[in-house]
N, C-alpha and C positions, 0 to 999 in steps of 0.2 A: 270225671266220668267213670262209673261203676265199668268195672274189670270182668268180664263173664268168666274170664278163668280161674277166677278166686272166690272159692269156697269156702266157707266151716260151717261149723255149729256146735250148740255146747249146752249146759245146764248149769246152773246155780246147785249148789254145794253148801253145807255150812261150815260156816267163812270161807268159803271158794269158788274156785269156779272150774268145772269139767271144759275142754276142750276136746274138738276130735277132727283132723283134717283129713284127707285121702288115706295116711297110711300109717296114722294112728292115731291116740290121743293122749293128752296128759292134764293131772286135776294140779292143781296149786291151792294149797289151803295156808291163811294164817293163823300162826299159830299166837297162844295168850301173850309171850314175849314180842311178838312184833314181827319176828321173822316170817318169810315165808317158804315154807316146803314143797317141793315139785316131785311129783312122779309120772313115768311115762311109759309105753307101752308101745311098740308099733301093731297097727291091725288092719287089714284088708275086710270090709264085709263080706259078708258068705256069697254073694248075690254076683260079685265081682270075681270072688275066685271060684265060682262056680255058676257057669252062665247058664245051666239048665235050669235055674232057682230063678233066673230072672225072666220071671216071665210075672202076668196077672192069673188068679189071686196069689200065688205061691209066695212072691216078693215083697208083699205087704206084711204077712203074720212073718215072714221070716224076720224084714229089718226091724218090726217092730217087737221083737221078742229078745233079739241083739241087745238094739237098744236100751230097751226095760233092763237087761241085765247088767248092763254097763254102768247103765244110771243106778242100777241100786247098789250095787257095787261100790263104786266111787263115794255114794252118799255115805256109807257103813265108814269107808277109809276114810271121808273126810274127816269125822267125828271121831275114829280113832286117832288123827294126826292132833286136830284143835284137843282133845281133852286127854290128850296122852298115855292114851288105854292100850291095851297092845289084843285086843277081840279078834282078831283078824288070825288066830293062829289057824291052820290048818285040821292037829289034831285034836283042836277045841271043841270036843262033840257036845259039852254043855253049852257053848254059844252057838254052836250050831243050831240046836234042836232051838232055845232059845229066838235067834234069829228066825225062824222057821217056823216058829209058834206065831209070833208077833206078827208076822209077813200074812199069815192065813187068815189070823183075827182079824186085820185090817181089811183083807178083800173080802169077807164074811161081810164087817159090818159094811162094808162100801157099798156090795151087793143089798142091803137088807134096805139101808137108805136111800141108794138112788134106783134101785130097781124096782125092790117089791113094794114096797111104802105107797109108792104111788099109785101104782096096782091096786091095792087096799084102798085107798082114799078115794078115785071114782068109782071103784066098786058102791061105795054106798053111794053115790049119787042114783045108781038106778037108772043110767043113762041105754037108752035103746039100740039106736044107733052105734052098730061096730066102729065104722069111722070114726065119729066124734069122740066113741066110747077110749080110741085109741090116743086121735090127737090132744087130745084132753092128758091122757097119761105121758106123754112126750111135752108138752107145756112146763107140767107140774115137775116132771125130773131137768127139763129146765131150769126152771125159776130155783129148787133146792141148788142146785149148781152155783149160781150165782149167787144165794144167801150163804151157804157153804165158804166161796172163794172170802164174799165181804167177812164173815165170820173171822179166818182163820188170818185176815191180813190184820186183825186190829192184835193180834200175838205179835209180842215183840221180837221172838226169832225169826219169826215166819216173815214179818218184816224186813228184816234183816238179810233172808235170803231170797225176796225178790228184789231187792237193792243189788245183790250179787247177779240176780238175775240180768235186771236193769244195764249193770257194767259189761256182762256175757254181750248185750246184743248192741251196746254202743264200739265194743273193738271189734265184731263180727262186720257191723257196720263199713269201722275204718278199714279195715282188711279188705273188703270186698269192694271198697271203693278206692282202694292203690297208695291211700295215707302210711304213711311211717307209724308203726304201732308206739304210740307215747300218750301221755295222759291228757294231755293239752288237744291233738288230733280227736280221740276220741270220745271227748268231753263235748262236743258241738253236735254230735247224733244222735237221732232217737234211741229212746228205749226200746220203741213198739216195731218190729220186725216179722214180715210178713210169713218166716217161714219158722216161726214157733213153735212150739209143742202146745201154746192155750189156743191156736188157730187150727191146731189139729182136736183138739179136744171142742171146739167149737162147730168146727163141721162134723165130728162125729155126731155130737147131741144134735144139729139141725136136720142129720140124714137120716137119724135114728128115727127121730119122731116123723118121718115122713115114708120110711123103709117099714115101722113097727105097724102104721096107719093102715096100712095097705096088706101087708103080708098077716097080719093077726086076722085083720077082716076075712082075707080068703082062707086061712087055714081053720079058724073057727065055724066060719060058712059051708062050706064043701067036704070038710070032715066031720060036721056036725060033735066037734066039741065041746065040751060044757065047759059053761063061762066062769070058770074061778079063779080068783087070784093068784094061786098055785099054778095051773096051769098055761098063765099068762106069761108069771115069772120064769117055768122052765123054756117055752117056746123064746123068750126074750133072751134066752142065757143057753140057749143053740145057737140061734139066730146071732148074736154078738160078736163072733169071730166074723162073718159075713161082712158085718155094720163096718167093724174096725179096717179089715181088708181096703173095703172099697171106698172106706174117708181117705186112707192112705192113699188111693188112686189120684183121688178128689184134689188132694195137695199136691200132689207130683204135678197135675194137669195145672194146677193155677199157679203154683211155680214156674210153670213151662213157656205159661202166657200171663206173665204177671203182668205186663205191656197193657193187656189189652183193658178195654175201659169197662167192660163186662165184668169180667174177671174181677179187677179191683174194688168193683161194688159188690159184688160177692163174696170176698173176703176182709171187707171193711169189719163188719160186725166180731170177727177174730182179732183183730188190731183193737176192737172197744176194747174189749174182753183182757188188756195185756194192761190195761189202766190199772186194772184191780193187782194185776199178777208182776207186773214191772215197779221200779220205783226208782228216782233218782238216789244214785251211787257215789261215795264218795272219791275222792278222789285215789286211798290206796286199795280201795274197793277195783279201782279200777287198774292198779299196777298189778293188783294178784289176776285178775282179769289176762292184761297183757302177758303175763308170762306165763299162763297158761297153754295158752294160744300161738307164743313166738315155741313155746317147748314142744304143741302136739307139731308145726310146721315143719320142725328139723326134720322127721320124717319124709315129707316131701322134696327136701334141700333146701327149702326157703327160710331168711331168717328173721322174717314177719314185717321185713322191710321195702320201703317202695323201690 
């Protein structure tokens, strides 16, 4: 019987796997030799050690902006542990800048393809209708999503680290259901875990197209703005701290009542969505998993055992 007082969560890494409990977190990467490397960190979220944060919307942009940095973080350290690079210096201001170039280019081109692109594209439809005009543009950054996810899973690294992924949510699994963290326990559960990060990226896009449908129609309507793809994309790229905010609500709320039979049918389509992004793990796929996970626990005092 699943344990309500046992939490985590984590990320896939290359060759590793990020873990992060109550009161901290640690990554485990393997390394070319076979070994594997642990580092760890204790951390309280902001939201925790400062209860005026915890509130709506303030809680959402906050953990999720943590997060985002943890995770990229960890991803940087994993790839300097696996290929033996030592980037990670401090007063490295050419990897810095480096790092920091690549980081912007990426969310540039992220922005250009799943934002604007779409924009453009029923723009020349010539469609009348704001509504349609909109849910049509919330469809189409759909569906790129999902050719996006298929694209980048048929890459053999990328493979590779939703395998790692895959091993993250089968010991999350054992964890939360009071199993002995060992290979053999966590080898028998799912991949697909309801409290993911591709189920938060999935209600985001289902809220988006349904938040953007409504909200573009009355700010184009009532402020009588002129309809150009430019001014779709900026309205859309205001508007997006909002969207992320309140998907974050979205998940807290369906966490809260994952029970309910509601609930579960609403967040089925997020569990599809972990097919593409999850994948069976090996078996030391999933030891570097395990000691991830028993290392962020010490934090708590637990030693990832039942």
């Amino acid at each position: 019987m699943e344990n309500k007082k046992r939490k985590a969560g984590g990320q896939a890494l290359i060759e590793g796997v990020l873990m992060m409990a109550d009161n901290g977190y640690a990554l485990s990467v393997r390394k070319q030799d076979g070994t594997i490397v642990t580092e760890s960190k204790p951390f309280t979220k902001l939201v925790k050690r400062n209860k005026k944060l915890d509130f709506f919307p303030l809680r959402g942009i906050v953990t999720f902006i943590e997060t985002l940095k943890i995770g990229f973080d960890s991803l940087n350290r994993s790839a300097d542990i696996y290929y033996e690079t030592d980037s990670n210096k401090k007063n490295d201001l050419k990897t810095f800048f480096e790092t920091f170039f690549t980081f912007i280019i990426a969310i540039l081109i992220g922005f250009a393809i799943f934002l604007y692109l779409p924009i453009q594209l029923v723009q020349l439809l010539k469609i009348g209708n704001q509504f349609y005009f909109n849910l049509l543009i919330g469809l189409i950054r759909f569906i790129f999503f999902i050719v996006y996810l298929l694209l980048i899973s048929q890459i053999k690294d990328i493979k590779r680290i939703f395998m790692y992924h895959g091993a993250e949510h089968k010991t999350v699994f054992a964890y939360e259901n009071g199993e002995e963290l060992t290979v053999e326990n966590t080898k028998k559960y799912s991949t697909k875990h309801p409290r993911c990060g591709t189920s938060f990226l999935f209600i985001t896009l289902a809220f988006a197209i349904i938040f953007y449908s409504f909200v573009d129609t009355i700010i184009f309507s009532v402020f009588k703005i002129a309809n150009t793809p430019l001014n779709r994309f900026i309205n859309h790229i205001i508007f997006l701290p909002i969207v992320a905010t309140i998907s974050y609500e979205l998940l807290f709320l369906a966490e809260k009542f994952s029970k309910n039979i509601l609930i579960k049918i609403l967040i089925y389509p997020g569990l599809l969505f972990q097919y593409i992004t999850t994948k069976e793990p090996t078996d030391d796929m999933l030891e570097v998993s395990i000691t991830s996970l028993k290392e962020s626990l010490k934090f708590n005092g637990e030693d990832g055992n039942a």
